[in-house]
C-alpha positions as CSV (number, residue, x, y, z in Angstrom):
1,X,0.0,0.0,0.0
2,X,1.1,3.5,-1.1
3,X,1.6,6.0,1.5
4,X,0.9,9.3,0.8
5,X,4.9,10.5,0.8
6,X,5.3,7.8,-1.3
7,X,2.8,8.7,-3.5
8,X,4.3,12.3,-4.1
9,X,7.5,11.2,-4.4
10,X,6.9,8.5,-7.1
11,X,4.5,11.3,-8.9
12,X,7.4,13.9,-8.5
13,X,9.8,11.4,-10.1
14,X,7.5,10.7,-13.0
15,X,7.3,14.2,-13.2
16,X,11.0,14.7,-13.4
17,X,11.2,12.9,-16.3
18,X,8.8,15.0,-18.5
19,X,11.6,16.9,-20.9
20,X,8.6,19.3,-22.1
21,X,8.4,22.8,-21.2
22,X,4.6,23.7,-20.1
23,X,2.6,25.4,-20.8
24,X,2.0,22.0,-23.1
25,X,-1.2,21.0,-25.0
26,X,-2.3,17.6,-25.2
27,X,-1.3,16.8,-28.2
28,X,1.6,17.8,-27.5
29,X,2.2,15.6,-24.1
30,X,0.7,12.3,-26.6
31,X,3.7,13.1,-28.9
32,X,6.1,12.7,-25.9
33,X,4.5,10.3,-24.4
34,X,4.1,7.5,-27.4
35,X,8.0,8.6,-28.1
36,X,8.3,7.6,-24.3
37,X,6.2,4.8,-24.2
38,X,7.3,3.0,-27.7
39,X,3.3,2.7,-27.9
40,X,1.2,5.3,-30.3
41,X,-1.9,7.1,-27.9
42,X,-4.7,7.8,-29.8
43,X,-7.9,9.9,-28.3
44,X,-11.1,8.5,-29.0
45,X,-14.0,10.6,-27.5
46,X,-17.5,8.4,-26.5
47,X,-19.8,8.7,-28.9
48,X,-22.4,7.2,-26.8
49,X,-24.7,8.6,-24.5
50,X,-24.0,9.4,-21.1
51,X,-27.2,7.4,-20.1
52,X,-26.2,4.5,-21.6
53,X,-23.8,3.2,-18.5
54,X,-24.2,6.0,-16.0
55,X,-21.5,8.5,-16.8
56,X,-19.0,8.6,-19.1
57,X,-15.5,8.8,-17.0
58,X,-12.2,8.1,-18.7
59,X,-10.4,5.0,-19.5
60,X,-7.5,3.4,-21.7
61,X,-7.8,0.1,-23.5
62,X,-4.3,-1.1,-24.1
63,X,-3.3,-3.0,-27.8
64,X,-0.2,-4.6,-28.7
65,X,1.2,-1.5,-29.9
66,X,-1.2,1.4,-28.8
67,X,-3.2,2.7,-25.8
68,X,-6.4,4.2,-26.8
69,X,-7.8,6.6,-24.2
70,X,-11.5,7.6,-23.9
71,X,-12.8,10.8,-22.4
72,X,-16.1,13.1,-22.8
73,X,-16.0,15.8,-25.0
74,X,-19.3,17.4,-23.7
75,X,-17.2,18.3,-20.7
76,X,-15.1,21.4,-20.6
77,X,-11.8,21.9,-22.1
78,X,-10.1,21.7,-18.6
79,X,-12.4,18.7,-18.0
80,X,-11.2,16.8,-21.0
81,X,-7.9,17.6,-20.3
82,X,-7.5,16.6,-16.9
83,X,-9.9,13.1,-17.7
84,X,-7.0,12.6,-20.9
85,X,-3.8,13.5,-18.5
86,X,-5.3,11.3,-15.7
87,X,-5.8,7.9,-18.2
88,X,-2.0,9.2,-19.1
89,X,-0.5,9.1,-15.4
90,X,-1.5,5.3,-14.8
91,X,0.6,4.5,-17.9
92,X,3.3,6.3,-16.9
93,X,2.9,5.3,-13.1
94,X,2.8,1.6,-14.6
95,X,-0.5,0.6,-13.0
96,X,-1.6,-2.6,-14.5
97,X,-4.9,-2.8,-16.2
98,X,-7.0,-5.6,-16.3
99,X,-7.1,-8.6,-19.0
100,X,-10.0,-8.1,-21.1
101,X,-12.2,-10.5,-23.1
102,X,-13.2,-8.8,-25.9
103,X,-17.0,-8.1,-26.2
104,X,-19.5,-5.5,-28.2
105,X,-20.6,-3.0,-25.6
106,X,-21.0,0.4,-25.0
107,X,-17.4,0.8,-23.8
108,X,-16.1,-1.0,-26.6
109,X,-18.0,1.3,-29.4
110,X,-15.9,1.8,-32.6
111,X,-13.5,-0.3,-31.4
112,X,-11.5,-3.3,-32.9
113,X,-12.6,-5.4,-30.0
114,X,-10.0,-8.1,-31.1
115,X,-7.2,-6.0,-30.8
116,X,-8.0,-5.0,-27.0
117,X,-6.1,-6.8,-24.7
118,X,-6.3,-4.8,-21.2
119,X,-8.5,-2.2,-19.8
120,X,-7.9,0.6,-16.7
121,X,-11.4,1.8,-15.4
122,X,-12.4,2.9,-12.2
123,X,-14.4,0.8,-10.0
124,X,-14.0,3.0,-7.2
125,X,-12.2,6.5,-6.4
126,X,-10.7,4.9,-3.0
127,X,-7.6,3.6,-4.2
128,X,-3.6,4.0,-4.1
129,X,-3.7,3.6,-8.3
130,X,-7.0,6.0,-8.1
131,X,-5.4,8.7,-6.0
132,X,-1.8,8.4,-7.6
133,X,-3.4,9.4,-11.1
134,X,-5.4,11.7,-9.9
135,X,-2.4,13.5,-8.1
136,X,-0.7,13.5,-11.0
137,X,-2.9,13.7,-13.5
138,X,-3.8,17.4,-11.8
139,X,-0.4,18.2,-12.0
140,X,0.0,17.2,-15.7
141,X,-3.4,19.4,-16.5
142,X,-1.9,22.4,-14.8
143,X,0.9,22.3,-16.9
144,X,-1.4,22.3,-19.7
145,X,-3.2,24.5,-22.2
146,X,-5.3,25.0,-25.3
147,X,-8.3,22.3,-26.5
148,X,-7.4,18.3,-27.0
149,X,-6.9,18.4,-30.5
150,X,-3.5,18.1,-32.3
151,X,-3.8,20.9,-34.1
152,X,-3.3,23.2,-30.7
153,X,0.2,25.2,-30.8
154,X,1.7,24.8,-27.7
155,X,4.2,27.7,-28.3
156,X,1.8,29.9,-28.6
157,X,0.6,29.5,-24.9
158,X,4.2,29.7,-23.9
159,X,4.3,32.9,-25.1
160,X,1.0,33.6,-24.0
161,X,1.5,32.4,-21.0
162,X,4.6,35.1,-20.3
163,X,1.8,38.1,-20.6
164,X,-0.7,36.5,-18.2
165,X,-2.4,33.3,-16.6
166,X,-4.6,31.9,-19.9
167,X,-6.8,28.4,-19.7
């Protein structure tokens, strides 16, 4: 079990290791991060609605070669962000997911279900994985700028970002 001084030191390490200069945008941090990982990151918004299974939090399938991370896009900018950057911090915190046998569901929508081999969800917010991403994940967001597409220019928030605080 994590305590929490372990928990910010393993998140300040992780952070450590982030060469980028922030403000970054997301697509930005996905660049660095598949470079990091050896594994591409690809966005994929649900499409479903919310009703459909209670909420639509985040979560990242992992592939052979790719982790595929699912957020809401009728949330806020900062909302999507921090949802993306928080699926990001249990990959680079290593949390294991869980094996997955592939069936058609609403989580699974648009999906090659047969190339899914794990899944990260939240069953509950009370855990030492759950609280680790989340601390980090925070501090990712905050570091972050602009909408969740790649088209975003992070250097223009840098500069930006030396006349004034900007979301």
């Amino acid at each position: 079990m994590f305590s929490r001084l372990t928990r910010r030191s393993h998140v300040h390490d992780v952070l450590s290791q982030i060469p980028l200069i922030a403000p970054w945008t997301v697509g930005e941090f996905l660049d660095w991060m598949a470079e990091h990982t050896q594994r591409k990151v690809i966005l994929s918004p649900w499409t479903s609605p919310h009703e459909e299974f209670g909420g639509r939090c985040g979560l990242v399938w992992g592939t052979d070669d790719s982790y595929i991370i699912r957020y809401d896009p009728d949330h806020t900018v900062r909302h999507q962000r921090q949802q993306i950057l928080h699926e990001c911090s249990h990959i680079l915190c290593q949390h294991e997911g869980e094996p997955f046998c592939p069936t058609e569901s609403v989580l699974t929508e648009g999906l090659d279900i047969n190339s899914l081999r794990w899944v990260m969800r939240r069953d509950t917010f009370d855990t030492p994985t759950e609280a680790e991403a989340e601390l980090l994940g925070t501090q990712l967001a905050v570091r972050s700028k602009g909408p969740v597409d790649a088209t975003s220019l992070g250097a223009l928030h840098r500069i930006a970002g030396t006349f004034g605080p900007h979301s």
